[in-house]
N, C-alpha and C positions, 0 to 999 in steps of 0.2 A: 503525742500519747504520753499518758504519766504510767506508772509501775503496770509491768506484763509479767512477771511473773515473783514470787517468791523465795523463789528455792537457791539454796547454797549452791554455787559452782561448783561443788563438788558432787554436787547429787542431779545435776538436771541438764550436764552437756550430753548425755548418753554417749557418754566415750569418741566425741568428735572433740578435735582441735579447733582454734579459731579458724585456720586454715581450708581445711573440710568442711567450717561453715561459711568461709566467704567463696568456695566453690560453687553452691551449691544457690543460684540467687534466688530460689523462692523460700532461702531461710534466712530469714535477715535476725541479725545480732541484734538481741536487746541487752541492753547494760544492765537493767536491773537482774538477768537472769544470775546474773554474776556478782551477786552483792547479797550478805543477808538481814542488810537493813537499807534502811531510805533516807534522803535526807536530813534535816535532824532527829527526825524519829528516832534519827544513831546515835542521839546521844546518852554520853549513863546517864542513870536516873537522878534525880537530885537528892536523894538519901546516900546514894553509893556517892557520889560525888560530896557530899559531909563528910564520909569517912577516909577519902584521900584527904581533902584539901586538911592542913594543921590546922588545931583547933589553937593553939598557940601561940602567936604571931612574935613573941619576944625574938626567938630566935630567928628573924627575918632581917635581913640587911636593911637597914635607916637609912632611908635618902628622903630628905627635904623637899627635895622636887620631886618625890613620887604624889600627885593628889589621889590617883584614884590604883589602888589595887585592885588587890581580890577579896578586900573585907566583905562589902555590900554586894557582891554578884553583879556587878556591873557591866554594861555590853564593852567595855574596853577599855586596856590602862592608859593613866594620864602621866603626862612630866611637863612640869613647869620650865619653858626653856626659856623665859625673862620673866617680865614684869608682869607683861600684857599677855602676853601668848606663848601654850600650851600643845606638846605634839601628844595625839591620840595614837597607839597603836594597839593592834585588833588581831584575832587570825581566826579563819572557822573554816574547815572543810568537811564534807560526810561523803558518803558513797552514793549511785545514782537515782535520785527520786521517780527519774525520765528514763527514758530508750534509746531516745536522740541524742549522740555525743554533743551535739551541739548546742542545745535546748540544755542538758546539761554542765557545761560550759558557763551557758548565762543564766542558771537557776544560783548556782554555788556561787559565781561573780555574787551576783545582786543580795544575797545573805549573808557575805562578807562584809560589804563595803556599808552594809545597812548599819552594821556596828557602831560606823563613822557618825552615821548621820544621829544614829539614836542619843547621841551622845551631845549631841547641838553642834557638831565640825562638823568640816568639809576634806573629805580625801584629797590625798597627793597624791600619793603613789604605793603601787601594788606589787604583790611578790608572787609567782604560782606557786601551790604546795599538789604535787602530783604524784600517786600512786597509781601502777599501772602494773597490769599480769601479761606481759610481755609477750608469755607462751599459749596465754590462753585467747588474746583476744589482740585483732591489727592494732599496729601501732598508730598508724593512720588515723585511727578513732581518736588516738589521744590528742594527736593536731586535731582533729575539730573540737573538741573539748577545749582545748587554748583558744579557738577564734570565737566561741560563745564567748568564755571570759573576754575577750581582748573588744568586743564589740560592746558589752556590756562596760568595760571600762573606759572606752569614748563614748558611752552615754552619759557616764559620771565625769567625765572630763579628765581623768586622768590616765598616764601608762601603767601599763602592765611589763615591766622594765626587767625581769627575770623569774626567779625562783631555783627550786630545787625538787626535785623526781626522783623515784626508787622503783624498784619492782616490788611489788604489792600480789598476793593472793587474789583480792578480788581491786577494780579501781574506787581509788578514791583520787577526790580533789576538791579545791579551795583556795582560798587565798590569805595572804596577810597583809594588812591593808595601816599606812599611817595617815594621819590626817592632822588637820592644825584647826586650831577653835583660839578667840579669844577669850582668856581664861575668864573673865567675868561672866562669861555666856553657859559656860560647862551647866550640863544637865545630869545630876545622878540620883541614883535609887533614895540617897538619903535624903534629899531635898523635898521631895514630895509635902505635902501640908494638909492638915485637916480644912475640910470646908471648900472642898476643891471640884471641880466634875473630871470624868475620866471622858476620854476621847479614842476611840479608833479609827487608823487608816486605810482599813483593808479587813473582808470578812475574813469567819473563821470557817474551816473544812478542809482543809487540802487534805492534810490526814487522813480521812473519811474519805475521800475522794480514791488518795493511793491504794488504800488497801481494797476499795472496789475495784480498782484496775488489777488490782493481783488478783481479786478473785473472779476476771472475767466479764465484771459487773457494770462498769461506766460507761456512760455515754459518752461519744463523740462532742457533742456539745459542750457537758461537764468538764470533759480532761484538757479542754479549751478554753475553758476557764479558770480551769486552776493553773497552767502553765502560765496566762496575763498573770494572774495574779501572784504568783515564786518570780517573773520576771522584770515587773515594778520595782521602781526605785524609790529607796523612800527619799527622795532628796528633800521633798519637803522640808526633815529637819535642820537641817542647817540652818534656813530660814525662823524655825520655831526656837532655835536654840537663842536665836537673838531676842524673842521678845520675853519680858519680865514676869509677865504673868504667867508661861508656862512654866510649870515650879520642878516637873519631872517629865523626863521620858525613858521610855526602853521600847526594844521591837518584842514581839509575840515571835519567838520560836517554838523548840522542841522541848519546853517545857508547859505549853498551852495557855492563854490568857490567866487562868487561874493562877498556874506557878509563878509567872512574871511578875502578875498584880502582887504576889506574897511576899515576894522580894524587895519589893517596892515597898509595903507595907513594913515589911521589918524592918528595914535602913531605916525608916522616915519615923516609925513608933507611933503608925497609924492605924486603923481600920480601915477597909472599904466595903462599899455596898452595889453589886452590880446589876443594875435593871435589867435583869433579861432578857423580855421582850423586845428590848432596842437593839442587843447585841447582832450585829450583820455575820450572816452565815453565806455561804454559795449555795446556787439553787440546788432542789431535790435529796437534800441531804437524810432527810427520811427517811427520804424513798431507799436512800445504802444503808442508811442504820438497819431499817427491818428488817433486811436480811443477811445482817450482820457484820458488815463491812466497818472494823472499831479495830483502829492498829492496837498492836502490843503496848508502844507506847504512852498510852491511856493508860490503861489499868497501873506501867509501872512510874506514870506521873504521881497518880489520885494514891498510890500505895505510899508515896512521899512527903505528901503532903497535905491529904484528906483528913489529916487531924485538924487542921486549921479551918476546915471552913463550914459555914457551917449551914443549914436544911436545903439539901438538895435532892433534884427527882434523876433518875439515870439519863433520861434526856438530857439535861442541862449539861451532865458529868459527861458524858460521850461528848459535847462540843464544847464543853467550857477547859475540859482539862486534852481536848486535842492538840496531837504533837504538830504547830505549823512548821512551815520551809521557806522563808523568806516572808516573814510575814509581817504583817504593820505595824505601825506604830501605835502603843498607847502614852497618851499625852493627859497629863496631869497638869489643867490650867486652872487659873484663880478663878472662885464664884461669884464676880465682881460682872453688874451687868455689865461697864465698856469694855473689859477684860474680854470677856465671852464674845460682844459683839468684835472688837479687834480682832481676835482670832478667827471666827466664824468667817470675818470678809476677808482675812489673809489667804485662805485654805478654799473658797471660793473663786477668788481673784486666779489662783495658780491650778484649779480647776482640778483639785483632789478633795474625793467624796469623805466624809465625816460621820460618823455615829459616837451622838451620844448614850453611854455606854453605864455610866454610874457614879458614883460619889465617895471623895475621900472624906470620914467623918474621925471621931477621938477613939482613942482607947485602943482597945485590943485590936491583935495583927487576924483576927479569924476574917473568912473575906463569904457575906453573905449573898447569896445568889435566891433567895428565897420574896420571891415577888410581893408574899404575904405577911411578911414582917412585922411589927407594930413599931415604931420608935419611941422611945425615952425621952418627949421634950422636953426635961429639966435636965436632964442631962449634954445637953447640943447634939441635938440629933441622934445622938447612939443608941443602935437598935437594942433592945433590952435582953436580949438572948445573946451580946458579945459586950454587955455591961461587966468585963470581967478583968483581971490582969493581964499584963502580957502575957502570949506563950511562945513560949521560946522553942526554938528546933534541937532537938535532942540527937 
């Protein structure tokens, strides 16, 4: 089961303890009841998140071997530890998306260690980050929430070798995750290139999917599918991180295919143009929009960054700017037909499904979802409605 209920633990135990609910066995604990967000749907917004991070960077400590900070928003920092090779390190955890401590265990594993992969590395080793309300909810739960993670990190092949735990209000958990890449292989937001196609690993809707479950509203079927798909790995990338042609990658989290691709866009000082129709959704998504099943997360994505993009219908905007939870990969590979065809039989061969999704073209960072577009042929493709200068995030 994904999200049963909404409500803050403070408003929705009706003044039982966890205790008085593990009494009582036709009340079984759900996690989400105890949380008032999901997922990364918990993440701030990416405007709030401009106004902490320093817009400054002079005053930041210079290290040579740092390649990858927090300039480009990228899924995880880098350090050069020789010549050849670079260690990745990562950290992400949110509160319960699921019910199942367990299920949530290996939703949070597999969003972490995705960081790794987005990155074109391979993890080593993992750290637990655990919050838990002690008094509100068995402790016992929080061990199964270790044995998701700890399964989840023998599917990636590595240990889950410690961490560190508190008492928390509501639980949270995650991991921090290192990994090693050869540095010629690194994949980040600025590398991207005009004249490129975008690629997805994994539909979009989990979001959609959650906040149907908080309202009552999912199908059995549905919530079974979107749990496959928070518990995929993207190992793929490590593998993609090695071939040439793929020029960028990131995962789709909790700021939605939209926010990702924009990030990617401005590192790189490109446009994109995303075919919508190609975009893979999970089934019956409709079917929750129409009765209005659209997390919070949405509206305070599209409030971030809805300057940039440009003709869209609220359909597109409910699944283009939804908050995923371990979500896939978008891969930025060259427009070269053996590029394409290499790719396509790599990601066949290893038996992970593919959508093509849209195209990185010149100019401006606006990112068009508008099926009807006209394009600019003197200008290489750019559509004439983002024939404009940069725009910068304010």
């Amino acid at each position: 089961m994904i999200i049963a209920d909404n409500k803050h633990p403070g408003d929705n135990i009706t003044g039982k303890t966890a205790t008085d609910e593990t009494q009582d066995s036709s009340t079984p604990i759900r996690l989400t009841a105890f949380s008032h967000g999901a997922g990364c749907g918990c993440k701030i917004s990416p405007a709030v998140l401009d106004a902490i991070l320093p817009k400054d960077q002079k005053t930041a400590l210079k290290d040579a071997r740092l390649l990858v900070g927090n300039h480009q928003r990228d899924d995880a920092a880098v350090w050069q530890i020789d010549e050849s090779q670079s260690l990745i390190a990562t950290t992400d955890f949110f509160m319960p998306i699921v019910d199942d401590p367990f299920d949530f265990g290996r939703v949070a594993a597999a969003n972490a260690i995705s960081d790794v992969y987005a990155m074109g590395g391979r993890p080593v080793l993992a750290l637990a980050i655990l919050g838990w309300p002690v008094k509100l909810l068995p402790i016992e739960l929080a061990g199964k929430v270790l044995d998701g993670a700890r399964e989840v990190c023998r599917e990636a092949g590595i240990t889950l070798a410690g961490g560190h735990s508190i008492d928390t209000p509501e639980p949270i958990f995650g991991l921090a995750v290192n990994g090693l890449i050869q540095t010629r292989h690194l994949k980040m937001n600025q590398t991207a290139e005009p004249d490129c196609r975008l690629y997805l690993t994994k539909p979009l809707g989990v979001g959609i999917l959650s906040t149907a479950q908080k309202k009552g509203l999912v199908r059995p079927q549905d919530s079974a599918a979107a749990l496959r798909n928070m518990t995929s790995l993207n190992k793929i990338g490590a593998l993609l991180g090695e071939m040439e042609a793929v020029r960028a990658m990131t995962d789709v989290t909790g700021f939605g295919l939209l926010g990702h691709l924009k990030e990617v866009c401005q590192a790189s000082n490109i446009n994109a143009v995303i075919e919508f129709e190609n975009v893979p959704v999970l089934d019956n998504l409709d079917f929750y929009l129409e009765q209005g099943a659209v997390p919070g997360g949405t509206k305070r994505n599209w409030d971030s960054y809805g300057r940039f993009i440009g003709n869209i219908t609220e359909r597109q905007k409910q699944i283009l700017a939804d908050p995923q939870t371990s979500g896939g990969l978008l891969v930025v590979v060259r427009n070269k037909r053996e590029d394409i065809a290499l790719f396509e039989e790599l990601l066949s061969r290893e038996g992970i499904n593919i959508w093509p999704v849209g195209r990185t073209v010149f100019r401006s960072q606006a990112v068009s979802v508008n099926p009807d577009i006209k394009l600019d042929q003197e200008n290489a493709g750019v559509p004439t409605a983002f024939n404009q200068p940069y725009i910068r995030i304010e």
